[in-house]
C-alpha positions in Angstrom: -96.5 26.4 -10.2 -96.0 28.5 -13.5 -96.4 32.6 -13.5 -99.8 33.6 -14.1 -100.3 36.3 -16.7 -101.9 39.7 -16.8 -104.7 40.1 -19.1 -104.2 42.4 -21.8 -107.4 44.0 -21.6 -106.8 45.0 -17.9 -103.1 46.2 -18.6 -105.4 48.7 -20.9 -108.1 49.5 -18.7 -107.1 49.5 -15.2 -103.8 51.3 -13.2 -102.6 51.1 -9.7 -102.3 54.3 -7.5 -99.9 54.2 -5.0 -101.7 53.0 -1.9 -102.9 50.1 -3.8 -106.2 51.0 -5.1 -107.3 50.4 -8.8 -108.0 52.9 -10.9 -110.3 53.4 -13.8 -112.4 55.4 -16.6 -115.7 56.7 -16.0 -118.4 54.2 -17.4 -121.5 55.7 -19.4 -119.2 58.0 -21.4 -119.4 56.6 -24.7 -122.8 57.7 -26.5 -125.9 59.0 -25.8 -124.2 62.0 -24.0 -127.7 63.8 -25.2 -129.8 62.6 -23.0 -127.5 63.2 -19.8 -127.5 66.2 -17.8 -124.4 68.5 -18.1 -123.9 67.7 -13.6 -123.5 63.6 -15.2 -121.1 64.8 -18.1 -118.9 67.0 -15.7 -119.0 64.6 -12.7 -117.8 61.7 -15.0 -114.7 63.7 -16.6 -111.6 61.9 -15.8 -111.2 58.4 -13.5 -112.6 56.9 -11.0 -111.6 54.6 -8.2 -113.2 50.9 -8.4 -115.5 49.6 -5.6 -113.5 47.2 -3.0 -115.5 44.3 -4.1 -114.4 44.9 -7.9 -111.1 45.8 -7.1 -110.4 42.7 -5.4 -111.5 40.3 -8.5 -109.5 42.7 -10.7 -106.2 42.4 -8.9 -106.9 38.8 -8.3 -108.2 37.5 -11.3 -106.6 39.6 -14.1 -103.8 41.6 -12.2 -102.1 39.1 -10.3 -98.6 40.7 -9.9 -100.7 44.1 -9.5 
């Protein structure tokens, strides 16, 4: 059976820490920033750490060798 490939757009958007878990950027942080309160601004600095049920179709599906 051929190597499956990482997709490029996950290579971009998602990293691994170290026990496994897949890191990500905050969502809701591209416009619109107006309207939201300044605890939503602060609280979304930075990354996040996926759901289990996401991370497991993102390591599956488009991290494979993750």
């Amino acid at each position: 059976m051929p190597k499956l490939k990482t997709k490029s757009g996950a290579k971009k958007r998602f990293s691994l820490t170290a026990t496994g878990k897949v890191r990500a950027n905050q969502a809701n942080k591209r416009h619109g920033m107006i309207k939201r309160t300044q605890k939503q601004i602060r609280n979304q600095r930075g990354t996040t750490i996926l759901a289990e049920a996401d991370m497991k179709v993102v390591k599956k599906i488009f991290m494979p060798y993750a």
